[in-house]
Legacy VTK file of the C-alpha trace (Angstrom):
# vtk DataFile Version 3.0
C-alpha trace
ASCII
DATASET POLYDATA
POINTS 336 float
28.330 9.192 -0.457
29.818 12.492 -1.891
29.285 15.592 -0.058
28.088 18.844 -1.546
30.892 21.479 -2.628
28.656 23.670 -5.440
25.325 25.858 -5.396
24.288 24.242 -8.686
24.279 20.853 -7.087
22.208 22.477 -4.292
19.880 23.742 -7.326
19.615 20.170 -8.872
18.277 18.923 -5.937
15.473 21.696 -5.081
14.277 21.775 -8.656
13.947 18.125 -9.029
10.037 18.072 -8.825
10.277 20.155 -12.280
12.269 16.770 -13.722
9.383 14.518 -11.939
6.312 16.575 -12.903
8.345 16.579 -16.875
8.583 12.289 -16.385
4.925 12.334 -15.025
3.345 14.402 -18.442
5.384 12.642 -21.051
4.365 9.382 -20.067
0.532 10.737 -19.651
1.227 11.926 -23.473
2.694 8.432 -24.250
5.997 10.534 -25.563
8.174 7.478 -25.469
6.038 4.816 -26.894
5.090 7.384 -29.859
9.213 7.602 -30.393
9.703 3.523 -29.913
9.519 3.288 -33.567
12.025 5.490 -34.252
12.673 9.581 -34.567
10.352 12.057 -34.648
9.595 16.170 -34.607
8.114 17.580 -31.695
5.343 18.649 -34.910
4.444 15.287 -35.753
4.625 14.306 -31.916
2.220 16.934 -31.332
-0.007 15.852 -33.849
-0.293 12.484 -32.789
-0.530 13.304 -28.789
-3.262 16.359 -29.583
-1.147 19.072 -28.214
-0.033 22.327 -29.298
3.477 22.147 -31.393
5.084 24.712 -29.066
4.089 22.926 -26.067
5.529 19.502 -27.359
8.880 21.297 -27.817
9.179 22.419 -24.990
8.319 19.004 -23.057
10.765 17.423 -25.202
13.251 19.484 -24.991
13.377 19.622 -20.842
13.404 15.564 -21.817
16.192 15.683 -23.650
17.753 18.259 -20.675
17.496 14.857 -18.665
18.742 12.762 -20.858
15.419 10.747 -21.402
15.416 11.655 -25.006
18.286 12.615 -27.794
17.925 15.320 -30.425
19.264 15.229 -33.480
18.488 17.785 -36.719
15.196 18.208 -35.338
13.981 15.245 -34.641
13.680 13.557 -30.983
14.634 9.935 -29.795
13.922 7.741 -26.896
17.544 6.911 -24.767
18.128 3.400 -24.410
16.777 3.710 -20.619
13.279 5.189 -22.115
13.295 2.767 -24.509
13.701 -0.065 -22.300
11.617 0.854 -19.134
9.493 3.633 -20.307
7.524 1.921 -23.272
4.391 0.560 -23.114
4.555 -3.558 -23.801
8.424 -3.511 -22.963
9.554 -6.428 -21.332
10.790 -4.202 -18.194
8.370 -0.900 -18.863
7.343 0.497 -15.295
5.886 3.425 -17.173
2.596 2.872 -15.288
4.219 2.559 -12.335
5.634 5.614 -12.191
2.765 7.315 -13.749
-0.116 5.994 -11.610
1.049 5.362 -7.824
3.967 7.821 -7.815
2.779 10.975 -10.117
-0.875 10.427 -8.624
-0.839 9.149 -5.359
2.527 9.217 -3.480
3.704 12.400 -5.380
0.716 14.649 -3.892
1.387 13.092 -0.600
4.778 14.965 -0.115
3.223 18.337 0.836
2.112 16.587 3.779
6.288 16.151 5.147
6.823 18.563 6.968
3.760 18.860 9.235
4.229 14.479 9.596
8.062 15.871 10.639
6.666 18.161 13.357
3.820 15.692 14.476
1.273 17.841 13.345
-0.801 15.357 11.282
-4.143 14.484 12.632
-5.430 10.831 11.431
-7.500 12.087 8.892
-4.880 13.702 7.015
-2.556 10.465 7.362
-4.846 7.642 7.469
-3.024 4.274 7.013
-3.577 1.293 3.798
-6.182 0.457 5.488
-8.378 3.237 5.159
-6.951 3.629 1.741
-7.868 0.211 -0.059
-10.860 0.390 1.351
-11.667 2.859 -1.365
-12.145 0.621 -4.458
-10.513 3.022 -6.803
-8.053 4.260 -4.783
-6.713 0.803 -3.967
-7.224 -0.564 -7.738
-5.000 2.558 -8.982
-2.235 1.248 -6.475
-2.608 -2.128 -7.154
-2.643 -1.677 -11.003
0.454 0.380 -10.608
2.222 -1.168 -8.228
2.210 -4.798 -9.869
4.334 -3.519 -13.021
7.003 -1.678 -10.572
7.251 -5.184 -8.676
7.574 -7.466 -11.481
10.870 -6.180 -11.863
12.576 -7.466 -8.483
10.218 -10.276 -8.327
12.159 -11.290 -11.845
15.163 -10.718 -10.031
14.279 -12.683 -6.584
13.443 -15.807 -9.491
17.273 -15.909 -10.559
19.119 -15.442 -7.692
17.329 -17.897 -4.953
17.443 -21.472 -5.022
13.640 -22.478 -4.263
14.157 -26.365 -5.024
12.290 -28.862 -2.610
9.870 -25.388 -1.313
6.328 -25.595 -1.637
4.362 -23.602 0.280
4.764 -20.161 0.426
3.267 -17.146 2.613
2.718 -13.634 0.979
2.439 -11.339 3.177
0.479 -8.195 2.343
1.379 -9.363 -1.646
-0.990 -7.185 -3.286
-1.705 -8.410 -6.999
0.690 -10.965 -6.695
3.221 -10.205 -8.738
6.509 -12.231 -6.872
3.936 -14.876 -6.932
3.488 -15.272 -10.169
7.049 -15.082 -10.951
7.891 -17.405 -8.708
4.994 -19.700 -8.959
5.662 -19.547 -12.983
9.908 -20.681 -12.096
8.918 -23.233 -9.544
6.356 -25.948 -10.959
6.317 -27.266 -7.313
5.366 -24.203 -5.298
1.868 -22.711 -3.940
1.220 -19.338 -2.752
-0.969 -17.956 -0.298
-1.497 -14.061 -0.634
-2.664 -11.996 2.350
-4.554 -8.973 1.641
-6.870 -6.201 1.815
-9.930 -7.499 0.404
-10.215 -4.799 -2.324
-6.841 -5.816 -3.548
-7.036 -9.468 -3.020
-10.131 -9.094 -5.576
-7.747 -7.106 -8.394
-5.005 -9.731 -7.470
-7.201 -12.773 -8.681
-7.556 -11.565 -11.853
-4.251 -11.353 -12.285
-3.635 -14.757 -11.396
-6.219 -16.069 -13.373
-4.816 -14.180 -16.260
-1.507 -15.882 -15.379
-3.458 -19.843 -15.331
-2.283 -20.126 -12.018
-5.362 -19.998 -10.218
-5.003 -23.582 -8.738
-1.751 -22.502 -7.493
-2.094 -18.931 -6.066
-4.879 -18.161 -3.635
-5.703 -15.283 -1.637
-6.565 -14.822 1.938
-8.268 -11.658 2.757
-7.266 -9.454 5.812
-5.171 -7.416 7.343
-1.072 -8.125 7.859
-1.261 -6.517 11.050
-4.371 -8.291 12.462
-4.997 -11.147 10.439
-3.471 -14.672 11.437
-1.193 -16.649 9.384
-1.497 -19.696 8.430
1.177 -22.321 9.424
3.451 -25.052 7.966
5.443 -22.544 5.127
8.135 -22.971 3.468
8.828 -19.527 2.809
6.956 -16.207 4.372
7.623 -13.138 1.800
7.011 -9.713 2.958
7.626 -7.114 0.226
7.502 -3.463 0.843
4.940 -4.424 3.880
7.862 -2.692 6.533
7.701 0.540 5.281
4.025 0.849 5.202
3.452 0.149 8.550
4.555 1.404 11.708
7.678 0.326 13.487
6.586 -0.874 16.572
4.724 -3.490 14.647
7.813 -4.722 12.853
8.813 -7.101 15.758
5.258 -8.833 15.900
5.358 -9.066 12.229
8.743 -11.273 12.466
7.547 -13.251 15.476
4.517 -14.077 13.614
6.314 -14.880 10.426
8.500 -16.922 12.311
5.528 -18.894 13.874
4.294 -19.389 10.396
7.594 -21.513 9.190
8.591 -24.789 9.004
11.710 -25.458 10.551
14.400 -24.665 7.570
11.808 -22.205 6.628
12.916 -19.112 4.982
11.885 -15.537 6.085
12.486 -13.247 2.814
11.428 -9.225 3.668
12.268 -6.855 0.774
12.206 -3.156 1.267
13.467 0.144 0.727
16.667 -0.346 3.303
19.578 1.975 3.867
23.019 0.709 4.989
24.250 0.558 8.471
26.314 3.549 8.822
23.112 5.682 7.065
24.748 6.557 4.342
22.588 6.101 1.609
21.725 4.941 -0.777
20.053 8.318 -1.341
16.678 6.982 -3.303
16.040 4.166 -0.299
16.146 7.115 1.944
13.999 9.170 0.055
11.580 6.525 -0.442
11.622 6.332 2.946
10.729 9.890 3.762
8.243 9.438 1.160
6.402 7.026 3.598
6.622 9.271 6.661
4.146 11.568 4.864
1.695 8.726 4.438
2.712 6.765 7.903
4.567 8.935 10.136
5.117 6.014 12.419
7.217 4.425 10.136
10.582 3.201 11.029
14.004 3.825 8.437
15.347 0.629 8.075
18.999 0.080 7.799
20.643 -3.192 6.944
22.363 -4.082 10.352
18.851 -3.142 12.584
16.659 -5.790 10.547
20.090 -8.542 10.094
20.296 -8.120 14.378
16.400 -8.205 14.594
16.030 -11.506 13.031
19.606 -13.238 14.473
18.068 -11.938 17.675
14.408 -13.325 16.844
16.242 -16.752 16.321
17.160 -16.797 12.271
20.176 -18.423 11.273
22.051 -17.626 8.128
20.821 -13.962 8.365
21.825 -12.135 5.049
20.862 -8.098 3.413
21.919 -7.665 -0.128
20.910 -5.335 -2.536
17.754 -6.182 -4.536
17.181 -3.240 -6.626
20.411 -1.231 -7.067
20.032 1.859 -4.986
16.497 1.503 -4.040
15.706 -1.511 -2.460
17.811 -4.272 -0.059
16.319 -8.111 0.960
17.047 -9.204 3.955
16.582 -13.090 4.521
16.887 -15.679 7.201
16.183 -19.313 7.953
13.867 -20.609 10.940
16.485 -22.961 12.953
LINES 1 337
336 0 1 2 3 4 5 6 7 8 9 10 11 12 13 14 15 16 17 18 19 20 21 22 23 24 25 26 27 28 29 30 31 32 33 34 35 36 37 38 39 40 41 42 43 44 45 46 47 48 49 50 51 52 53 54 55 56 57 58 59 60 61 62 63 64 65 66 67 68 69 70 71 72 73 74 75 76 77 78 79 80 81 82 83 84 85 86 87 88 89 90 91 92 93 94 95 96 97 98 99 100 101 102 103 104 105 106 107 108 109 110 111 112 113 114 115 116 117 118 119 120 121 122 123 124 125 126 127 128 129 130 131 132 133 134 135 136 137 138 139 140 141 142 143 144 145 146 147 148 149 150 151 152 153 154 155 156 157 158 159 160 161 162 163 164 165 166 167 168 169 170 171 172 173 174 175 176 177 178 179 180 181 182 183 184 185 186 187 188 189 190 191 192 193 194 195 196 197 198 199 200 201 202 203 204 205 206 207 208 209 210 211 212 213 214 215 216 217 218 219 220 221 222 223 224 225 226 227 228 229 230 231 232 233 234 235 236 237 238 239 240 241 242 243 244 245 246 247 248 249 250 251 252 253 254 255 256 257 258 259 260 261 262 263 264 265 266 267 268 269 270 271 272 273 274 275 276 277 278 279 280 281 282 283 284 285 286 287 288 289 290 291 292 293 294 295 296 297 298 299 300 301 302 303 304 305 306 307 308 309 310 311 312 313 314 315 316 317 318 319 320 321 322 323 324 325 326 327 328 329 330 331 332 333 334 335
């Protein structure tokens, strides 16, 4: 962590919602899949996104500002970042991701900090996931979103954990599920069980039919907090399921989990997690403000709280690593 010295750095950080709203509208124009076939004017970007010429260059040019696009004589091009995450069909594109659930759901969400700070929120203003997927729309615009931002770490997750001899595995509140299919599709031998809300468990099997692992991957619909798990697992994954919830229900949620193993079982919870000493990483701990607005009973989770939680709950071999660099931590364990 480096501490502040300058005003301008002071300035970056309070006029960052002018670089988010700038992401947001390019990728609602399709900017950087209309430049992932090379160079282009902000005229004949206009042209092809329907916008006004002068409003093109200016969008662009606050892009290239960021250092999501290059300019050179006139003509704009994607940075290798863009090109890699930000286009549609990419291997690693998020584009939607970032365009769906965080420009149009959890962006809007943040005017609501301050009062969830103060205790000032009334339910209806909150609400919980819950009340939110039982909305069709509202939890299909998630869902869709959400599954391209977690095939990323579920890719991940595939390379760097040895899954040989596993074949049952628990996913807890797994929405469209993403890590499943991953792992499913690495692992011939292993099943999946998804728990979920029913609105998203309905999404979710499509996208495991679409996968062909529909024999493999079912879903179980209900609620993670309520719903009981089913036993014998080799593995229970809970993936961003922390942070959505309230603290006090973390403990249960590891008990239960624990329950659900086999001995040798293994306990896998990825989430936005700080370190120990609460220094950062700064995007965890914004994510995790993020949530307060949404779930003001929401815990910040630091790496040596949840590695002492499960030793304490009975875990051996209790591990946090990073997951995804700067955002996201997993913490694992293995059921004695």
């Amino acid at each position: 962590m480096t501490l502040l010295t300058e005003a301008d750095q002071i300035s970056q950080i309070a006029f960052g919602f002018m670089g988010s709203k700038a992401l947001f509208a390019a990728l609602e124009l399709d900017v950087f899949s209309r430049l992932a076939d090379g160079a282009k004017s902000a005229e004949e970007l206009a042209a092809e996104a329907g916008v006004h010429e002068d409003r093109a260059m200016t969008l662009l040019t606050a892009l290239a500002g960021m250092g999501l696009v290059s300019v050179s004589d006139g003509k704009f091009s994607n940075a290798p970042a863009s090109q890699a995450f930000l286009v549609k069909g990419a291997k690693y594109d998020f584009g939607d991701y970032l365009r769906l659930q965080v420009g149009k759901q959890m962006y809007p969400l943040l005017d609501q900090i301050e009062p969830a700070l103060k205790g000032e929120l009334s339910d209806d203003d909150t609400g919980s996931y819950a009340d939110w997927f039982s909305d069709p729309e509202e939890a299909r615009l998630y869902s869709e979103s959400q599954h391209a931002g977690s095939l990323g770490p579920a890719r991940a997750l595939a390379k760097s954990l040895d899954l040989s001899g596993k074949t049952k595995m628990l996913d807890v509140g797994g929405g469209t599920a993403a890590f499943d299919i991953v792992l499913c599709g690495k692992n011939p031998e292993l099943t999946a069980t998804v728990l979920e809300f029913p609105n998203v468990a309905k999404l979710g099997r499509e996208y495991v039919e679409k996968a062909g692992l529909s024999d493999r991957i079912t879903y179980l619909d209900g609620n993670a907090l309520e719903t009981e798990f089913p036993g014998d697992q080799d593995i229970v994954l809970m993936s961003y399921l922390f942070s959505g919830v309230p603290g006090d229900s973390h403990d249960d949620l590891i008990a239960r989990a624990k329950a659900a193993l086999k001995p040798g079982g293994i306990l896998l919870i990825h989430d936005f997690i700080v370190e120990a000493d609460r220094t950062g990483p700064a995007l965890a701990a914004l994510w995790q403000l993020q949530h307060t607005a949404f779930t003001p009973e929401a815990r910040s989770l630091d790496a040596g709280w949840l590695s002492d939680t499960l030793s304490e709950a009975g875990f051996k071999d209790v591990g946090v690593r990073t997951m995804i660099p700067e955002m996201t931590m997993l913490a694992t364990g293995t059921k004695a």
